[in-house]
N, C-alpha and C positions, 0 to 999 in steps of 0.2 A: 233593053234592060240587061241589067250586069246580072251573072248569077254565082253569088260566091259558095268555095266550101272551104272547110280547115284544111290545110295539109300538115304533115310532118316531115322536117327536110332535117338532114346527118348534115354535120356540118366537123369541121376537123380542128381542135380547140389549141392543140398541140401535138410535136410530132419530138418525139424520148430518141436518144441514141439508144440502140440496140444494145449498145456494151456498158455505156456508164449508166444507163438511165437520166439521165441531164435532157433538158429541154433543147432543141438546136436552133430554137426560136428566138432573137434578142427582146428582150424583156419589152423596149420602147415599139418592135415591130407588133409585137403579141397583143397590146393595150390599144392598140389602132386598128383591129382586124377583127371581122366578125366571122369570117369564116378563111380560116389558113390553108385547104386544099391545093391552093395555086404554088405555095410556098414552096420555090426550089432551091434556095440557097445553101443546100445540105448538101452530103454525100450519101448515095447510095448505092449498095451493094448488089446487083441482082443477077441472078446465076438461074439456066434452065436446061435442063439437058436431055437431050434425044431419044429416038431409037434406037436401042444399041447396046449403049452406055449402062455401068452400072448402078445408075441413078435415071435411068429411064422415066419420064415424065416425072422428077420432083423439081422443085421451084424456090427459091429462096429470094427476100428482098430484107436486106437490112439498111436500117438510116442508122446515119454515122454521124456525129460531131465533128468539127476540124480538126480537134486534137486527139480523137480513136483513132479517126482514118490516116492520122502522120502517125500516131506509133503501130498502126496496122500498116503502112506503107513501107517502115523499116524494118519490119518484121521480114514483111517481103522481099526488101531486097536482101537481108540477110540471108536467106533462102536460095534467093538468087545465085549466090557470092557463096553459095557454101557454108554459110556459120550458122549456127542456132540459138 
């Protein structure tokens, strides 16, 4: 004999860039998928840092768009390269 109960499962609808707010999900992917958790076609940002450090245990994860993360990429190399 099977013995059921209800559950409630979280489930991930959509995943927002951090900086535009835009969906990083393509529209046709989004309509096919009942649950997006696996979805890694993004960029993300994630940073954690040590003992020690003046950010001693904080934790950052930001999801990016393709098009944040290339003007956040040139940012960086500007940085890089000395220009602001």
């Amino acid at each position: 004999m099977k013995k059921e109960a209800p559950t409630t499962t979280m489930v991930v609808k959509d995943i927002c860039c951090d900086i535009c707010n835009e969906s990083v999900i393509p529209s046709a992917r989004m309509q096919h998928s009942d649950d997006l958790n696996s979805f890694s076609e993004h960029a993300q940002l994630i940073a954690s840092f040590g003992y020690g450090s003046k950010r001693d245990g904080d934790k950052f994860h930001y999801d990016l768009c393709e098009d944040c993360f290339d003007q956040l990429l040139v940012s960086i190399e500007g940085l890089r390269m000395g220009k602001t």
